[in-house]
C-alpha positions in Angstrom: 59.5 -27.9 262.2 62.1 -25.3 263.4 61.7 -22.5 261.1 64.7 -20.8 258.9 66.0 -17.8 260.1 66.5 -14.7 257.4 68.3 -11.3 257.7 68.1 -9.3 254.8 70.6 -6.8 254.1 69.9 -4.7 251.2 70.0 -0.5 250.5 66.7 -0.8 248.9 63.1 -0.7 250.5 61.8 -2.4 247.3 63.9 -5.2 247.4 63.3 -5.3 251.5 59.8 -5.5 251.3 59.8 -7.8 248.0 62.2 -10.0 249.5 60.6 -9.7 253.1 57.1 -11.4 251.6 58.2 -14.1 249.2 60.1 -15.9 252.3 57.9 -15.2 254.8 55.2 -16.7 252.5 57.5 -20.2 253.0 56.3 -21.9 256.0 59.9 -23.1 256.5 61.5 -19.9 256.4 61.3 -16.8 258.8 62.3 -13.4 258.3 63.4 -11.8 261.6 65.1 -9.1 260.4 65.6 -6.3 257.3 68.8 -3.9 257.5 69.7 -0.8 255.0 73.1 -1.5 255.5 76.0 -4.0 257.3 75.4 -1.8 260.2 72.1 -1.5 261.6 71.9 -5.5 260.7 74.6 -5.8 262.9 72.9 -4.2 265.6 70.2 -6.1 265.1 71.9 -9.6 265.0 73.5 -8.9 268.0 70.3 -9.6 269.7 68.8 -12.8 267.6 71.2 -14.3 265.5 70.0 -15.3 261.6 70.5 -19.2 260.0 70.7 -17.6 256.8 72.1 -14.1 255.7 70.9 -12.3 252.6 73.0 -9.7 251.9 73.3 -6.9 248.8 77.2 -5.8 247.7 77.2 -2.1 247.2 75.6 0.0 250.3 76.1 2.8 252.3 78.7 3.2 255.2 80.0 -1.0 254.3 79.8 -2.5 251.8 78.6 -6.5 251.3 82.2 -7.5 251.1 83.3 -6.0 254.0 80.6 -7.0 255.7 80.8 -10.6 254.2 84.4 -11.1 255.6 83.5 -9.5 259.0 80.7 -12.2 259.7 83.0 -15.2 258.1 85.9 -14.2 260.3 83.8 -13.8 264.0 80.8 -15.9 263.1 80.9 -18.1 259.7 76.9 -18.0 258.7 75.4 -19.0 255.1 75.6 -15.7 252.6 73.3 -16.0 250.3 74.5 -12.8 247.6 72.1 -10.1 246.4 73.2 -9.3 243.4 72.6 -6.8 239.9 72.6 -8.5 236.9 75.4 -6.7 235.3 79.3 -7.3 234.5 80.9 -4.9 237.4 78.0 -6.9 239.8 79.2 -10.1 238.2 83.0 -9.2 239.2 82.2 -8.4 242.9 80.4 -11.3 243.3 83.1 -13.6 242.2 84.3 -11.7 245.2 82.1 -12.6 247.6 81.7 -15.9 246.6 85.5 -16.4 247.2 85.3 -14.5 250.2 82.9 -17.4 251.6 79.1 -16.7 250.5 77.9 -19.9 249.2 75.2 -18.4 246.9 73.7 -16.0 244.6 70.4 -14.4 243.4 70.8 -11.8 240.7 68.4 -8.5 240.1 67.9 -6.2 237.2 68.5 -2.8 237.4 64.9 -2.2 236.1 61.4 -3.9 236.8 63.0 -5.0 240.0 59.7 -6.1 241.8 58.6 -7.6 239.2 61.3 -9.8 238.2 61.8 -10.6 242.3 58.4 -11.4 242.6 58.7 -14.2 239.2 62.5 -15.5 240.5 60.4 -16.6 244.4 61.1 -19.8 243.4 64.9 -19.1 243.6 64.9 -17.2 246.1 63.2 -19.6 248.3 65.8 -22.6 247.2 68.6 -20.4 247.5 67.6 -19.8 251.2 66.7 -23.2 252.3 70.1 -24.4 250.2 72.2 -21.9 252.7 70.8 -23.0 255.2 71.8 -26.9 254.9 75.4 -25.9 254.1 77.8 -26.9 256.4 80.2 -23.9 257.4 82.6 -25.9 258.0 83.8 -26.7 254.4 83.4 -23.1 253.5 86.7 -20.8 253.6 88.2 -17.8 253.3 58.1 -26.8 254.2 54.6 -26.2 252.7 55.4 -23.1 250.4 53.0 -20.5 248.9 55.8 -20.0 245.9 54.5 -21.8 242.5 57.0 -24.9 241.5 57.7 -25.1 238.2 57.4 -28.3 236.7 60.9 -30.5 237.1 61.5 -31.3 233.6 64.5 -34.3 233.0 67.6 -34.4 230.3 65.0 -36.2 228.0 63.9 -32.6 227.4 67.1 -31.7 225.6 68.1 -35.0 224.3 67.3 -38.8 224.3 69.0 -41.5 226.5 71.1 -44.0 224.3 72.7 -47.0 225.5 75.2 -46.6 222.7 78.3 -44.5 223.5 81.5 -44.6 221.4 84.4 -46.7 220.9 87.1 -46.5 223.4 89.3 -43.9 222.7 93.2 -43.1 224.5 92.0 -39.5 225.1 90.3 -39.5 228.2 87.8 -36.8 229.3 86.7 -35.6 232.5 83.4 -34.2 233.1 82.6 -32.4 236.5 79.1 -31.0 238.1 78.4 -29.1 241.4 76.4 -26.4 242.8 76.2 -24.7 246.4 79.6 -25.1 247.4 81.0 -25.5 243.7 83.0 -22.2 243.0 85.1 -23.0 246.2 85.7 -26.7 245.2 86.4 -26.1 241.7 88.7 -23.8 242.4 90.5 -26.0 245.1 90.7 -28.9 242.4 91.7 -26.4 239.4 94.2 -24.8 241.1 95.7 -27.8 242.0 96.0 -29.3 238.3 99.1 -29.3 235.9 99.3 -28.4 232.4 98.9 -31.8 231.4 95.4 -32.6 232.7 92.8 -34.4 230.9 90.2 -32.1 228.8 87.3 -31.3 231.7 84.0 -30.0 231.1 81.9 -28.4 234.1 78.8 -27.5 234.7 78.3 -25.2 237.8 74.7 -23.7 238.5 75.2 -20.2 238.2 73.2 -17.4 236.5 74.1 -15.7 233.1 76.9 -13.0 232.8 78.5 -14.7 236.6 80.0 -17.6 234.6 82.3 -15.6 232.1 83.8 -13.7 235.5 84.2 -17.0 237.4 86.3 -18.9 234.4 88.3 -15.6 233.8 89.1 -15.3 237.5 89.9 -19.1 237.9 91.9 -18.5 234.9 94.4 -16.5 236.4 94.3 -18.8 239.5 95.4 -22.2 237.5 98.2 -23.6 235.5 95.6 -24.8 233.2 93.2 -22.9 230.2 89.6 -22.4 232.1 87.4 -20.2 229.9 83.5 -19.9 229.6 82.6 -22.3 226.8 81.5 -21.4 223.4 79.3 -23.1 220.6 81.7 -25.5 219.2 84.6 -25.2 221.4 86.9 -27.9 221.3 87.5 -30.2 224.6 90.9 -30.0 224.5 93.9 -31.4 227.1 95.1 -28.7 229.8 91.7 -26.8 229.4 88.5 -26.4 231.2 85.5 -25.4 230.0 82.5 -23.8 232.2 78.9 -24.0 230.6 77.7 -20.5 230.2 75.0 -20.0 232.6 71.3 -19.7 230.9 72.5 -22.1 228.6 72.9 -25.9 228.3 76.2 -27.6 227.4 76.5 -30.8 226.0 79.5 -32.7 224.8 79.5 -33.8 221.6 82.2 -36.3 219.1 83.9 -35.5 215.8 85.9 -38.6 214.4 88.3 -39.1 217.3 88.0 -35.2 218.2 85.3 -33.9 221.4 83.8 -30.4 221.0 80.7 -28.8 223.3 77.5 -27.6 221.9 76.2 -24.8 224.0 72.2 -24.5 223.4 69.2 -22.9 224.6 66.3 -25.1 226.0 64.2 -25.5 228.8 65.2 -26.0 232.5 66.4 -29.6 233.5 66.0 -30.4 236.9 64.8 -26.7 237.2 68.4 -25.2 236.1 70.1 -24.4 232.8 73.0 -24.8 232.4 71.8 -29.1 233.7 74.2 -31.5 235.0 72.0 -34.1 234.0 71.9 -32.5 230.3 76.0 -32.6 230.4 76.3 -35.9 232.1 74.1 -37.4 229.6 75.6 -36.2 226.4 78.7 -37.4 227.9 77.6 -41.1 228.4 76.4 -41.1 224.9 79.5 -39.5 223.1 82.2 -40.4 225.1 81.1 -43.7 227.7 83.8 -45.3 228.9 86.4 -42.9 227.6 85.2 -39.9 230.2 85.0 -39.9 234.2 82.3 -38.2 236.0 82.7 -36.4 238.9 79.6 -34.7 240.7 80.4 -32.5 243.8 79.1 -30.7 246.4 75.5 -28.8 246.0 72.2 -28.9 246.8 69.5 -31.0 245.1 69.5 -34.0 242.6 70.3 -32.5 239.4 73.2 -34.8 238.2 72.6 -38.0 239.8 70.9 -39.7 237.2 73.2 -38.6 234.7 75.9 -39.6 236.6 74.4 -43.3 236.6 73.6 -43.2 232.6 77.7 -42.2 232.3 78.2 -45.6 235.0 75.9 -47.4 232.7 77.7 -46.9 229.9 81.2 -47.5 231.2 82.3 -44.0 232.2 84.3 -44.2 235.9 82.3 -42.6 238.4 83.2 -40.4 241.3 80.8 -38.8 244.0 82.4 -36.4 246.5 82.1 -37.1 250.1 79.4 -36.0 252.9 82.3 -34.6 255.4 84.2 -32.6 252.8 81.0 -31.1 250.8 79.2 -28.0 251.9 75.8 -29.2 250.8 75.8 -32.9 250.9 72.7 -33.1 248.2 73.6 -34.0 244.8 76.3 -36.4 245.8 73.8 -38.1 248.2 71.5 -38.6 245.5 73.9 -40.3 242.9 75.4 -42.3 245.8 71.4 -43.9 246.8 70.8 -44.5 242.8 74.3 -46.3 243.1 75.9 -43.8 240.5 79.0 -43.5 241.7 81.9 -46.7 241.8 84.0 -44.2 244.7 83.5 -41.4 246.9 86.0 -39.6 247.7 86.4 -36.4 249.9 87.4 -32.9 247.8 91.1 -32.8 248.4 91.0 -36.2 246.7 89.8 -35.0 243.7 92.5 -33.9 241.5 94.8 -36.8 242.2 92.0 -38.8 240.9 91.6 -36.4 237.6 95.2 -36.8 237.1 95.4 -41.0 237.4 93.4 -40.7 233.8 95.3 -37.9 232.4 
């Protein structure tokens, strides 16, 4: 099996060398390269080029961004972001993230090997998630890493087969991953005032989720904002599922409001499609449409079936427009979805229930 290709860009040894071992200890991934800074790696990639980039934001001589829009300009390659766990490094990202990298992996400011050393897992799927992404849609095996157990939505709540009379308020509830900040932002941008309530979950770590709705914010006509314990689901709004936590959608008389809770990870991820999808099916059923977009993975494509089962519409985006054709593929083969459409499609199809 052709082996992954790594660079890693990153100002710190520690983070080199921590970073250096975990993938290399993957037998599907191969480090062939670790840079202090944008331009020695550029040097060095002049002479083998990487599958997969792994790049820190803030280094000497250029920083990530720079860098990042360098390499998506002359040679579009999967970014995976580098990046501290703080507010300012939650604010650049949103950056690079926009500027085309199509992940991130966060680090503390202290016990930094540690903490790299526990998150190998996410590392490794970060990596091999780049990797599959098609650049395209992007703009401007064996492993020695311990899985965790892959727990399901029956960890936060049961599955019902009862969901809620129909209602004339329609709700619209989105998931995505690898690719997602890009295609949410294509479809949010392109909604009017009057759009149906949505909910999203987007897999994203904690403190990153509060910059991305406050930037898309300022990009849309409608509300988007990080959602809050008891938020209200409300016409012309989005809300985001704080990452770190799991969202689920819950029903007051004729009124929908979100409960944002801690719990374990679904599907190995928190905030859970699945865990959204599923409150969804039982609280709003036919009254709500699903939508489950590009990303890596199969978190969402049973949920998205439970919300078919219990009369929710169904929508999976389509292989050419996605830039991780994973999560859609999977609710497609458990027949979860009743269209597939590609991304541009999307927020005419939001609007038909509005």
């Amino acid at each position: 099996m052709k082996k992954i290709k790594v660079m890693i860009v990153d100002d710190s040894a520690v983070v080199r060398q921590v970073l250096q071992t975990t993938l290399n200890n993957d037998a599907s991934i191969e480090v062939i390269g670790v840079a202090a800074d944008p331009l020695f790696a550029m040097n060095h990639m002049a002479k083998q080029w990487p599958d997969v980039i792994v790049l820190d934001i803030e280094m000497p001589r250029m920083d990530g961004i720079t860098f990042l829009k360098k390499i998506m300009a002359e040679r579009p390659t999967p970014v995976v972001i580098c990046s501290t766990l703080t507010e300012k490094g939650a604010e650049t990202t949103m950056q690079a993230l926009s500027a085309g990298a199509v992940s991130i992996i966060t680090k503390p400011k202290v016990g930094l090997k540690t903490f790299l050393q526990d998150a190998a897992t996410d590392l490794v799927q970060a990596v091999r998630g780049a990797a599959r992404a098609n650049m395209s849609n992007v703009s401007v095996r064996g492993s020695a890493v311990e899985i965790p157990k892959k727990l399901t939505a029956d960890a936060i709540m049961t599955a019902s087969t009862h969901a809620m009379s129909k209602t004339t308020e329609r709700l619209i509830a989105i998931g995505t991953s690898t690719g997602g900040t890009q295609a949410l932002e294509a479809v949010l941008t392109s909604l009017p005032r009057n759009s149906p309530g949505i909910v999203i979950v987007q897999h994203m770590p904690e403190k990153f989720t509060a910059s991305f709705a406050a930037r898309l914010d300022g990009l849309c006509e409608i509300t988007v904002r990080e959602a809050a314990n008891n938020d209200r689901v409300l016409p012309g709004h989005a809300l985001i599922a704080p990452g770190g936590k799991h969202m689920l959608l819950k029903r007051n008389g004729a009124q929908y409001h979100v409960e944002v809770i801690d719990g374990p990870l679904v599907n190995r991820h928190r905030p859970s499609v699945d865990v959204l999808f599923r409150s969804v099916a039982k609280f709003a059923g036919k009254n709500a449409v699903g939508f489950i977009l590009t990303g890596m993975g199969d978190d969402g494509a049973k949920g998205l079936l439970e919300m078919r089962q219990a009369g929710a519409d169904t929508v999976a985006q389509d292989e050419k427009s996605c830039v991780v054709f994973g999560m859609p593929k999977e609710a497609i083969a458990l027949n979860a979805a009743n269209k597939i459409i590609p991304l541009s499609s999307v927020p005419a199809e939001i609007m038909r229930y509005a």
